[in-house]
C-alpha positions as CSV (number, residue, x, y, z in Angstrom):
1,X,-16.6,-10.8,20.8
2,X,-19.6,-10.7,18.5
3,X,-18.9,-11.6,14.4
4,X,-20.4,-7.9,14.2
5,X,-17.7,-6.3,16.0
6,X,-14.6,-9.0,14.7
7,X,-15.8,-7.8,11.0
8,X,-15.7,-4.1,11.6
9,X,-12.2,-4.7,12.8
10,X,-11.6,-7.0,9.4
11,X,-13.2,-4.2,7.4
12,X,-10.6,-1.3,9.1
13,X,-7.9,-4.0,8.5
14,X,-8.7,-4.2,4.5
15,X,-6.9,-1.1,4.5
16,X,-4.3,-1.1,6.7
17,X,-3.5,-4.6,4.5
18,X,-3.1,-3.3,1.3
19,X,-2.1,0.7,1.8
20,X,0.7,-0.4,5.2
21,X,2.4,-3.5,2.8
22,X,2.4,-0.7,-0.3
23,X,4.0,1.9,2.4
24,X,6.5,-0.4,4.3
25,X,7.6,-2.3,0.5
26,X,8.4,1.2,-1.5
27,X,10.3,2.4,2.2
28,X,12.8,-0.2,1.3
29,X,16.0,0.6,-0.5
30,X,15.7,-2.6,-3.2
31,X,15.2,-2.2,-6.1
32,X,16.8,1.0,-6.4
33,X,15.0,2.2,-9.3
34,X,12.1,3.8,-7.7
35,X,9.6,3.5,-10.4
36,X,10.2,-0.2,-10.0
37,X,10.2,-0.4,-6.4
38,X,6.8,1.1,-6.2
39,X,5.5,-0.5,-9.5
40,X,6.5,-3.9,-7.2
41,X,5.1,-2.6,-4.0
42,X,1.6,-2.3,-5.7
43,X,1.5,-5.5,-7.3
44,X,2.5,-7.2,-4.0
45,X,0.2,-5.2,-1.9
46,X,-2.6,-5.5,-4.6
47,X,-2.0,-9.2,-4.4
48,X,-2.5,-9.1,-0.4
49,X,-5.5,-7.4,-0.6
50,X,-7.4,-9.6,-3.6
51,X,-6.4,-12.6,-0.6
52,X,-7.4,-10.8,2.1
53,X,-11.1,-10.2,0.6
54,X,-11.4,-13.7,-0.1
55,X,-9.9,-15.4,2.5
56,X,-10.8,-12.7,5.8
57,X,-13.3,-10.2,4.7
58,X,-16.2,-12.2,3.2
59,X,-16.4,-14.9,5.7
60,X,-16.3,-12.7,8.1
61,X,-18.8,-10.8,6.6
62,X,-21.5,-13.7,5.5
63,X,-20.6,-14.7,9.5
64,X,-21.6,-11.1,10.7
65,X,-24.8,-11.4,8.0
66,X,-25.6,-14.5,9.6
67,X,-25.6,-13.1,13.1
68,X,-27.3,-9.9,12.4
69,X,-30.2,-12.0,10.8
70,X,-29.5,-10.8,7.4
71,X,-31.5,-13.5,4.9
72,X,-28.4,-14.5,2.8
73,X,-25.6,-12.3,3.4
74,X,-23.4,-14.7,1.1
75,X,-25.1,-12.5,-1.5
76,X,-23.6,-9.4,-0.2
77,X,-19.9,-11.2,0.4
78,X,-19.2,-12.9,-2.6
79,X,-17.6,-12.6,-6.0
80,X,-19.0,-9.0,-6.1
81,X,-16.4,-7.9,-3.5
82,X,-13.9,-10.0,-5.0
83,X,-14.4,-9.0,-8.4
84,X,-14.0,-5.2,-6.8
85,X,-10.1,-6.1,-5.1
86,X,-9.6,-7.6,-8.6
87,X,-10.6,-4.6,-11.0
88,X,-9.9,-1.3,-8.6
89,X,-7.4,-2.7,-5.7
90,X,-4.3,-1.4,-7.0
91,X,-5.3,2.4,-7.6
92,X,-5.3,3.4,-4.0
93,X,-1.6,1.8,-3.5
94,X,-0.7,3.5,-6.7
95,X,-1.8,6.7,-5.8
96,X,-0.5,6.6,-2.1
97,X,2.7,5.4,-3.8
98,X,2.7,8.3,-6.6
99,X,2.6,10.9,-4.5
100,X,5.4,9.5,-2.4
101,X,7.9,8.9,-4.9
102,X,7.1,12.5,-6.3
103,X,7.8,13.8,-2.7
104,X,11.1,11.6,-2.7
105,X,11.7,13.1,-5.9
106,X,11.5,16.4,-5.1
107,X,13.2,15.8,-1.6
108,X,15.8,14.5,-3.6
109,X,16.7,17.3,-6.2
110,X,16.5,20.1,-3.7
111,X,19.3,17.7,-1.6
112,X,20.9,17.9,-4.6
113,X,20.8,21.4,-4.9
114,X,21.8,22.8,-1.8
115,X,24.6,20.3,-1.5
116,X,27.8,22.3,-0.7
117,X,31.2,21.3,-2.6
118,X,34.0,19.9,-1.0
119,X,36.3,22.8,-1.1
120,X,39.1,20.4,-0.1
121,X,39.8,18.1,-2.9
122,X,40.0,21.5,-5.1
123,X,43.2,22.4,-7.4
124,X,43.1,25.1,-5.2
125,X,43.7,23.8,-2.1
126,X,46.5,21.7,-3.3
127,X,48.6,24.7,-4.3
128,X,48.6,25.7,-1.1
């Protein structure tokens, strides 16, 4: 395969990287406390994606620059991108994980809700 092709499949894994880990980690049952458990799940899949940028998607990048005949691509792939994953890479995980603990949330309460009683363990029953 051609460093062209190897870094579109790098770029489409940027994503699956950081959004996947920030899924699969809030999934979990620990912590309990879901604020905490997706407050965690951003910071480690924030993490993963400030590595992955500098040690996957910029060398493959300045590799695919160099084969496409680019003068300089280290221009293109450097602190720029990294300075990106730094500043914004944990608002898409946040988001992703926002709207699923409001989902869980609501999942939750209307559980709750239409939860019937257990007519057994009544005073009633036990007169009987």
């Amino acid at each position: 395969m051609n460093p062209d092709v190897i870094f579109k499949i790098a770029a489409a894994g940027a994503g699956l990287v950081t959004y996947g880990t920030a899924i699969y980690l809030f999934s979990l049952r620990r912590p309990t406390n879901r604020f905490l458990r997706g407050f965690l799940s951003a910071l480690v899949a924030w993490v993963l994606g400030v590595v992955y940028t500098i040690y996957v998607y910029n060398p493959l990048g300045i590799s695919a620059g160099h084969y496409n005949g680019v003068h300089f691509p280290e221009s293109n792939f450097g602190n720029n991108t990294v300075s990106v994953a730094l500043v914004g890479g944990w608002i898409g995980p946040a988001i992703i994980l926002s709207i699923m603990g409001i989902f869980q949330a609501i999942r939750d309460d209307v559980g709750l809700r239409t939860a019937k009683p257990d007519f057994e363990t009544s005073s009633d029953s036990k007169r009987e």
